[in-house]
C-alpha positions as a printed Julia matrix, in Angstrom:
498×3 Matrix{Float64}:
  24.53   31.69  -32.07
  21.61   30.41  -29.69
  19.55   27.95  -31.56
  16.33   27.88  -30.86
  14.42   24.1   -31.1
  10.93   25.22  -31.06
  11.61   27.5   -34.21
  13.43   24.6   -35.92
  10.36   22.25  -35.23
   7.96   24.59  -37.02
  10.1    25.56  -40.0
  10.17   21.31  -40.51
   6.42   21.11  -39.91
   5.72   23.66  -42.37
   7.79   21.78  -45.04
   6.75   18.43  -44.71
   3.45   17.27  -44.64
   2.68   15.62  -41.43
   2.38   11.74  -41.62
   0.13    8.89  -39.98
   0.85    8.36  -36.03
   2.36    5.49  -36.77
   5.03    6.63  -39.59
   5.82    9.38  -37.11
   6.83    7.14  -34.32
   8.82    5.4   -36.42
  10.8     9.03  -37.95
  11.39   10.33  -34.31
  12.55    6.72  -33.08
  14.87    6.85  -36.16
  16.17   10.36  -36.05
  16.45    9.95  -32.28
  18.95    7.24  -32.73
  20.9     8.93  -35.84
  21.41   11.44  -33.03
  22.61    9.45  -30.44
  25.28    7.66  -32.86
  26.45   11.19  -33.87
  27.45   12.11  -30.28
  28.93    8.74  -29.55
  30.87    9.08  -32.24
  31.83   12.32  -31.55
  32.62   11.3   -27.96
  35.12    9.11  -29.51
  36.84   11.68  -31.46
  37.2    13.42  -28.48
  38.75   10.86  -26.05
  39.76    7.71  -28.25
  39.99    5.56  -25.08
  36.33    5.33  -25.06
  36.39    2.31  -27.52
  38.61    0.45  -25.37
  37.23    2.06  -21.89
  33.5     1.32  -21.1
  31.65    4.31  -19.1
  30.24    3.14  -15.71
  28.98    6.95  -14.61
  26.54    8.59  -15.92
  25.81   11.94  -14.33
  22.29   13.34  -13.47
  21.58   16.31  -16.06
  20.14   19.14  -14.56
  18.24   21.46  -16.63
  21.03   23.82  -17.49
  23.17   20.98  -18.92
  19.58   19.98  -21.02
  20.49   23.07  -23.46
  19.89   21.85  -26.84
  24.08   22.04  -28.63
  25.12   21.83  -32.0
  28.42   20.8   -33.56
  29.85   24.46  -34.72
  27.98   26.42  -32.0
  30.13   28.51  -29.9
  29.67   26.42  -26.73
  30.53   23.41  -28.8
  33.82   24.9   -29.69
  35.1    25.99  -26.33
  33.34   23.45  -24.5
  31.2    25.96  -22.27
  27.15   26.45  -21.99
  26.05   28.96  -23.41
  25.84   32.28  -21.58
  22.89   34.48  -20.72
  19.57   34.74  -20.22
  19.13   32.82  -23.83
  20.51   29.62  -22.39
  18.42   29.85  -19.38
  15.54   30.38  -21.34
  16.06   27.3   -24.02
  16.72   25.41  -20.53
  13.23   26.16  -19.31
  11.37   25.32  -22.23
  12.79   22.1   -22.63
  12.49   21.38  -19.29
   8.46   22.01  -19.84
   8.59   20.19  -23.55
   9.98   17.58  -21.69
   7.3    17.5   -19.36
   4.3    17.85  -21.38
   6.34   14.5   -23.28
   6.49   12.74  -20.23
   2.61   13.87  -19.45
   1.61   12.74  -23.08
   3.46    9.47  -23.56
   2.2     8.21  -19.55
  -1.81    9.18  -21.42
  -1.09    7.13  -24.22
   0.95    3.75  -22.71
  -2.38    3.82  -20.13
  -4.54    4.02  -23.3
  -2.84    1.28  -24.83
  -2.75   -0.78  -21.74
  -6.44   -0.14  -21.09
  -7.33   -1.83  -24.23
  -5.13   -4.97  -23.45
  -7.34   -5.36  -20.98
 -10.02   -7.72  -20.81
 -13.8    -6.69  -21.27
 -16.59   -8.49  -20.17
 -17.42  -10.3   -23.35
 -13.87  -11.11  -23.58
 -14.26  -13.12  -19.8
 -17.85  -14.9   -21.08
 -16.45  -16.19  -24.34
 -13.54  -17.59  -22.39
 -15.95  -18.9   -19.93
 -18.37  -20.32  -22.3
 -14.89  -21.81  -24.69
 -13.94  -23.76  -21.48
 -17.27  -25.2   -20.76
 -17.52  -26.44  -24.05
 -14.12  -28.13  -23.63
 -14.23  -30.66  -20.41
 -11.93  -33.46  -20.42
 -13.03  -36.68  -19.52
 -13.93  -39.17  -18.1
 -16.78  -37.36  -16.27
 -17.51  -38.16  -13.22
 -20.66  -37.99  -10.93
 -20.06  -38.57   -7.38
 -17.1   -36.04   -5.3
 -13.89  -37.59   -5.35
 -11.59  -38.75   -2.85
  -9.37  -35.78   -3.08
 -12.61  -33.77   -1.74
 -13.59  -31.98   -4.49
 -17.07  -31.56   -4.83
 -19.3   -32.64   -7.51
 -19.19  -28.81   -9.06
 -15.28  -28.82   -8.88
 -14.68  -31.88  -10.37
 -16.87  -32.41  -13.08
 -15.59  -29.03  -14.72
 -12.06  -30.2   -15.45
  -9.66  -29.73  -18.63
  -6.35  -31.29  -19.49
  -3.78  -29.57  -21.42
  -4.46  -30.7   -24.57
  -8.08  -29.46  -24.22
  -6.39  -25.78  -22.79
  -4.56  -25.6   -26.12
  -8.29  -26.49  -28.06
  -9.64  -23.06  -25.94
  -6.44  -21.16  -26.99
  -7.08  -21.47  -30.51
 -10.46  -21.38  -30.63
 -10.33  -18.01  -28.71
  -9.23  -14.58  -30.31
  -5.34  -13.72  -30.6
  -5.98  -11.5   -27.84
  -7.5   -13.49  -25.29
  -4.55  -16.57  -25.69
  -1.91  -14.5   -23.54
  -3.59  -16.01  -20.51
  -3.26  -20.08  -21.55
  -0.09  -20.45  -21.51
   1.93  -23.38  -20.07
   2.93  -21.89  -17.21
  -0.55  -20.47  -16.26
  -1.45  -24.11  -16.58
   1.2   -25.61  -14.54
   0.37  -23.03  -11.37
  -2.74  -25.34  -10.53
  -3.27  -28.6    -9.26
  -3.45  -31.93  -11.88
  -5.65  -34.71  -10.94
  -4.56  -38.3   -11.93
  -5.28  -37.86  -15.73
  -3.64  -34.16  -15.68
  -6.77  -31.91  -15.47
  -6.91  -28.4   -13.8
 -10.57  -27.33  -12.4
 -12.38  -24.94  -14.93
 -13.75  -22.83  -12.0
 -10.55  -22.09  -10.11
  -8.47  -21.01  -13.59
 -11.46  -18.88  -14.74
 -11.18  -17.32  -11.15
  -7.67  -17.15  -11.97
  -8.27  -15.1   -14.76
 -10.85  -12.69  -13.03
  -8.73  -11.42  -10.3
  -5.77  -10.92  -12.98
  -8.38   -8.6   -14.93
  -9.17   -6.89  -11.9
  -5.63   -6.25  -10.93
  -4.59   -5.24  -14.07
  -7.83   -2.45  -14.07
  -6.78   -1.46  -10.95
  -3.25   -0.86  -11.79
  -4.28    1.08  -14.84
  -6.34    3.45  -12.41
  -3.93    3.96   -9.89
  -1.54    4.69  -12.39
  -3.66    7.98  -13.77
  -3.34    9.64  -10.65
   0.53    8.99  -10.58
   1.79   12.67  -10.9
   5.4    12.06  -10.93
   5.1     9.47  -12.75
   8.06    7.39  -11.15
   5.53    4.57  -10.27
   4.19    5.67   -6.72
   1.5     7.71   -5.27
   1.6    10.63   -3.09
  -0.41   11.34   -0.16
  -2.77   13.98   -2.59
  -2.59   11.62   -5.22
  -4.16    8.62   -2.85
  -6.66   11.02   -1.88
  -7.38   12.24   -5.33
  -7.74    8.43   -6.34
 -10.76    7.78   -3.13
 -12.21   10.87   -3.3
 -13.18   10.21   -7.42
 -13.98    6.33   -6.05
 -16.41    7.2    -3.61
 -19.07    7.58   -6.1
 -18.6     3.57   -7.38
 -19.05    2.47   -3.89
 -22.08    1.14   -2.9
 -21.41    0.7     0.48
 -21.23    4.68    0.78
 -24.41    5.79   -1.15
 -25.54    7.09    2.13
 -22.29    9.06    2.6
 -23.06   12.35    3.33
 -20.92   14.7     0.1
 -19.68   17.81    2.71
 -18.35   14.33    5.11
 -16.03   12.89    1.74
 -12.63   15.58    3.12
 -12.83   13.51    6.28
 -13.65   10.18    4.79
 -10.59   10.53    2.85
  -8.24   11.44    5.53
  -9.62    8.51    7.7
  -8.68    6.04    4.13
  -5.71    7.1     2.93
  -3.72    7.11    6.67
  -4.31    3.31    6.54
  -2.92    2.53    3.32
   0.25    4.64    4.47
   0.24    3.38    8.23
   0.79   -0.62    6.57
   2.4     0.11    3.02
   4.9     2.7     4.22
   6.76    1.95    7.13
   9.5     4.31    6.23
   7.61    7.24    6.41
   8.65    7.99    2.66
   5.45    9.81    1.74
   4.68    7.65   -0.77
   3.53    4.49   -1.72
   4.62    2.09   -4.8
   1.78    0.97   -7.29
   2.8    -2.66   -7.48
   2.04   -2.77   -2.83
  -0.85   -1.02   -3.38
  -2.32   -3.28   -6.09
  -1.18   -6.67   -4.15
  -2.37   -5.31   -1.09
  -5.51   -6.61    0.85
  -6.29   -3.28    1.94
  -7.42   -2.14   -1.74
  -9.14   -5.09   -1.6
 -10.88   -4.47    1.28
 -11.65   -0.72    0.14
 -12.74   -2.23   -3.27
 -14.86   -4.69   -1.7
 -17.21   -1.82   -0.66
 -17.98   -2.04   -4.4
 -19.9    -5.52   -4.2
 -22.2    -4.75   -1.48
 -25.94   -4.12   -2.01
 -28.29   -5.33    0.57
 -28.67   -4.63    4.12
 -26.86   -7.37    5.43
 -24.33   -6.82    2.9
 -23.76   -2.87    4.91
 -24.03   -3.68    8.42
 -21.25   -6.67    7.41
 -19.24   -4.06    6.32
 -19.99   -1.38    9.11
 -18.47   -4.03   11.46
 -15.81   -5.34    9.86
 -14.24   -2.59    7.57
 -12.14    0.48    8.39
 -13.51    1.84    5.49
 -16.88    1.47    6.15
 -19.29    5.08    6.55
 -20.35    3.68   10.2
 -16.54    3.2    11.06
 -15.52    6.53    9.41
 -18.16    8.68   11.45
 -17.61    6.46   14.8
 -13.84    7.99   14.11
 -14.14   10.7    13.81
 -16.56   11.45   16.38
 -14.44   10.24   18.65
 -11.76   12.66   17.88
 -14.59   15.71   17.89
 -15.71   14.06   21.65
 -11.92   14.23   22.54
 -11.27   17.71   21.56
 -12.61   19.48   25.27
 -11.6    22.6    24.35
 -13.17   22.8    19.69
 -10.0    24.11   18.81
  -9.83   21.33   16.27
  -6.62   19.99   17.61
  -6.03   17.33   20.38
  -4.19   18.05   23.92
  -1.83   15.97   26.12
  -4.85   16.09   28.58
  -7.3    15.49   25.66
  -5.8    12.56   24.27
  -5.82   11.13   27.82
  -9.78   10.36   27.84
  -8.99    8.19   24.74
 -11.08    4.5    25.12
 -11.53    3.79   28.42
  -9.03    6.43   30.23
  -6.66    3.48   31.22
  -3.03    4.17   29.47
  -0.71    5.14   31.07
   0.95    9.3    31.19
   4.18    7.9    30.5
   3.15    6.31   27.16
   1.19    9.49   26.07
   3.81   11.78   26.54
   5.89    9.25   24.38
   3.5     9.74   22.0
   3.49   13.31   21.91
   7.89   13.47   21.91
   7.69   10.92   19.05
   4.88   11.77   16.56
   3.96   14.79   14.71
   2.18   17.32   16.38
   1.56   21.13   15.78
   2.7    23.22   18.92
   1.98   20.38   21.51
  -1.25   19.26   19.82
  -2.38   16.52   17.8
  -4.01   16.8    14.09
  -6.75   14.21   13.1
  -4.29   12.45   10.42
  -1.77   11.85   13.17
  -4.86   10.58   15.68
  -5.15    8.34   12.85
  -2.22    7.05   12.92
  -3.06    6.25   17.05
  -6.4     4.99   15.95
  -4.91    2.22   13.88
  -1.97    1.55   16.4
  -4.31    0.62   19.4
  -6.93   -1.03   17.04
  -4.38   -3.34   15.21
  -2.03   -3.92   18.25
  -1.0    -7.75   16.55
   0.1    -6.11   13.44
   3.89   -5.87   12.67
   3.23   -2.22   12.17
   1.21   -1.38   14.89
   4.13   -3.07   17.02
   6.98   -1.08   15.13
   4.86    1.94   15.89
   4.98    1.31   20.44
   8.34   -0.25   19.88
   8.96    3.26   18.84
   7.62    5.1    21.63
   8.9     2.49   23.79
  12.75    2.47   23.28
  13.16    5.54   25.09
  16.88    5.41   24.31
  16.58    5.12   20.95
  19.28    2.33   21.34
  17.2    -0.33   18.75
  15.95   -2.85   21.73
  14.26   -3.04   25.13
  15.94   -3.97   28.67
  14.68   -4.39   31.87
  15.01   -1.14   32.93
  12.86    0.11   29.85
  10.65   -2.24   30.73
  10.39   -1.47   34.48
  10.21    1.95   33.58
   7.27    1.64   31.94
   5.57   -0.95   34.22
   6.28    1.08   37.33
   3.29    3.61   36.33
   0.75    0.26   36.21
   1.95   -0.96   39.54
   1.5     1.96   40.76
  -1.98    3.12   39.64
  -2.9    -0.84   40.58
  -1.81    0.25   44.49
  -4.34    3.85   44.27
  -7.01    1.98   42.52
  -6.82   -0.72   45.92
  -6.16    1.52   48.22
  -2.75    0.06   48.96
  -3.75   -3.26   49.91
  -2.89   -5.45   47.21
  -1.36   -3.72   44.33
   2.48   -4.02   45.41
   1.94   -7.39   47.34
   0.33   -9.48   44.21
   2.26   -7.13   41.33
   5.81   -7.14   41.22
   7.84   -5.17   38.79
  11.15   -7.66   38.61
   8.27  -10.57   38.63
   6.72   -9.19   35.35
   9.65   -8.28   33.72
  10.86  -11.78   33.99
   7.31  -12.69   32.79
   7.88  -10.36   29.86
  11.25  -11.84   29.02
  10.07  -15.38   29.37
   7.03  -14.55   26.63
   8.99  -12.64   23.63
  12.14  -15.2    24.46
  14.67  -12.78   22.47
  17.35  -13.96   20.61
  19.35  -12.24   23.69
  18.87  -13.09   26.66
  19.08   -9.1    27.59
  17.31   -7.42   25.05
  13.84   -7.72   23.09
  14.4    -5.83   19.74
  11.73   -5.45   17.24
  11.68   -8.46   15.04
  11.51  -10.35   18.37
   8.29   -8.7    19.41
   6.85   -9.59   16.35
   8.26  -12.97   15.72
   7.25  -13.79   19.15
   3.19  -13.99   18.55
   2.41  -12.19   21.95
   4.13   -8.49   21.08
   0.67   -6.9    21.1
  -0.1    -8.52   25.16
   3.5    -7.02   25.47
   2.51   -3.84   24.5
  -0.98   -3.9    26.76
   0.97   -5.0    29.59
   3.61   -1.86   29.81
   0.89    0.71   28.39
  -2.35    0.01   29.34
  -3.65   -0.44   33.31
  -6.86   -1.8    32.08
  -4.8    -4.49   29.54
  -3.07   -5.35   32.36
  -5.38   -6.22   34.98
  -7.22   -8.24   32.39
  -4.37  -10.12   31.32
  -3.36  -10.86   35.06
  -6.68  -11.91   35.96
  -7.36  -13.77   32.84
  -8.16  -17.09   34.42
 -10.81  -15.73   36.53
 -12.24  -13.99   33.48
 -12.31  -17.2    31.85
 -13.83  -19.07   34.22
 -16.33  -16.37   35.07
 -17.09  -16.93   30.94
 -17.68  -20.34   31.43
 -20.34  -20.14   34.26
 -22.47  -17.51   32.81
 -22.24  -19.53   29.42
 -23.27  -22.64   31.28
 -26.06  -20.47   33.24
 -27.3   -19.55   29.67
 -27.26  -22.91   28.38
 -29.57  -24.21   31.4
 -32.21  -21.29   31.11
């Protein structure tokens, strides 16, 4: 006999009258655990070594083995699924109930959550309760620990943090707690500044609001966010940010592109196509996309156009470089194309690393995987802009660099140098063996032999490495940076006379 749950659930509904929310929760959570003893105990009648035996594997149901059983039924008996397309279809719709529980429960935990959280009257009464509660003695004059006036005449010792917590509502004591206290610096009589605990307190506010919102758009709910579900999450932001109110609406596809490949070029270096909540909250580059929230005057805008990736002015400078690059408006860059990127300078055999390494779409580059080229060359001292040319350059994918990976890619610049001077001076002042050497003596690997990864990074000069074997223009700069420097020096010193 194929039972059938939804049927069961609406013959109960229609013969008891349908409690508070509350008295629910507390029936299922009751009934759900009368059900789980039953099968334990069942288990155990089965195999009596149980008891004695604990369980360390649990398989993974799948849906067919989610097929709602029931002591007496057929299956049950001969220890066999059910058969047909009945079992299939009880399968499928508790495979969607279980959904739509997942979908409902995930609504209501962020509901709950939300109103944990604190409000804006909540943070002024807090403000207002520690004001009213400076410890003494009360000083006038900045201290010789060089706090100033400000800082050190709003101070509190513990005693006086307990007076707040009880003044305050039940709900706003969660933050003054001892260890909350003990996270800050004590002065000689035990006092914490007011200013830097109620700051405290802000940014946890603002991280928890920000975890509740990126948690909406998590459609798998398994605590991470998808590439659609990062863009989903800007694209509804945009609005919010003041910084973009001149934004054009048909430009938002492309300003989301250009924001979400940054967030996964730094938070997922594994290329898992997803990104976990908890980085994404902690992370400086929310911060720096929320801090597009806070500016409103002019100044405010052109601080942000040259500072922030995800400013309008850097968005559109972007991508207009990638429309200027693409010769040929087929949408999609070229081997060639790609070439004319900057100033011309790197080298062919870097780019056709680049296009034997990254994704492209029969020989040509997409704009999300320009992106990703964008915020290499851009953020060459980064530990993921050097993972990403350590990439292209261990051309034998053998985890580390030797000298003649090195020399293979240095051989293009000494060359080019010899063309660009006609043959005069590029092979007599550039050697290759010298600069490897050079190279060598810079990262100073662990061995002697080899420069892996974590010694590129660890070294502090990976990303004049990197300029050095990819870039002719890097190069010559870096090879003639004492005459640059002095060259600096004169025309400052010319200015300062005029």
């Amino acid at each position: 006999m194929s039972w059938q749950w939804s049927e069961l659930l609406k013959e109960y509904e229609s013969a008891h009258a349908i409690r508070g929310e509350i008295d629910s929760g507390h029936e299922v959570q009751r009934r759900l655990c009368q059900i789980f003893s039953e099968r334990e105990e069942m288990a155990v009648k089965k195999d009596p070594t149980l008891e004695l035996i604990p369980r360390f594997y649990f398989p993974k149901r799948t849906v067919s083995t989610l097929a709602v059983h029931h002591p007496g039924s057929p299956s049950e008996k001969t220890g066999e699924l059910p058969s047909g397309g009945s079992q299939g279809n009880e399968g499928n719709e508790i495979s969607t109930a279980q959904r739509l529980l997942r979908k409902i429960s995930r609504t209501r935990s962020l509901q709950r959550k939300s109103s944990e959280v604190l409000i804006e009257d909540d943070l002024r009464n807090i403000y207002e309760a520690l004001g009213r509660n400076n410890s003494p003695p009360f000083v006038s004059q900045p201290h010789e620990d060089g706090l100033t006036e400000h800082e050190y005449s709003g101070r509190i010792n513990y005693d006086d943090f307990c007076t707040v917590r009880e003044e305050l509502a039940s709900h706003l004591g969660h933050v003054f707690t001892p260890r909350v206290f003990s996270k800050f610096r004590r002065d000689e009589w035990g006092r914490i500044s007011v200013q830097f605990f109620f700051q405290y307190v802000c940014r946890i506010v603002n991280l928890q609001r920000n975890r509740i919102q990126l948690y909406v758009y998590d459609t798998h709910g398994d605590g991470c966010l998808r590439e659609q579900d990062l863009e989903n999450y800007i694209y509804e932001l945009i609005p919010s940010l003041h910084a973009l109110v001149d934004l054009q609406e048909n430009f938002y596809p492309f300003y989301v592109f250009t924001a979400v490949r940054k967030f996964f070029f730094f938070l997922d270096p594994k290329h898992t196509c997803k990104i976990p909540i908890r980085d994404l909250v902690t992370s400086s580059i929310l911060h720096e996309l929320l801090h597009l929230q806070t500016y409103n005057d002019e100044m405010d805008r052109e601080e942000a156009d040259q500072f922030n990736w995800f400013s309008s002015h850097n968005t559109l400078r972007v991508y207009s470089q990638y429309l200027e690059l693409d010769v040929d408006r087929n949408g999609m860059l070229s081997r060639s194309e790609i070439a004319g990127y900057g100033t011309g300078s790197l080298t062919t055999v870097l780019l056709d690393r680049v296009f034997e390494e990254c994704l492209t779409y029969e020989g040509e580059m997409d704009y999300k995987t320009f992106l990703d080229f964008v915020l290499a060359m851009e953020t060459k001292k980064s530990a993921q802009s050097l993972a990403y040319f350590f990439r292209l350059l261990d051309i034998k994918k053998s985890g580390y660099l030797d000298r003649f990976t090195i020399n293979y890619f240095f051989r293009e610049i000494v060359q080019r140098l010899r063309e660009l001077d006609g043959g005069a001076s590029g092979g007599d002042t550039v050697q290759v063996d010298d600069v490897t050497d050079e190279i060598f003596d810079m990262c100073k690997p662990a061995h002697p032999a080899r420069i892996s990864l974590q010694d590129l990074i660890e070294c502090g000069v990976g990303d004049t490495i990197v300029t050095m074997l990819t870039d002719l223009s890097g190069f010559w700069a870096y090879d003639n940076r004492e005459h640059l420097i002095a060259e600096e020096a004169k025309e400052e010193r010319r200015e300062y006379e005029t």
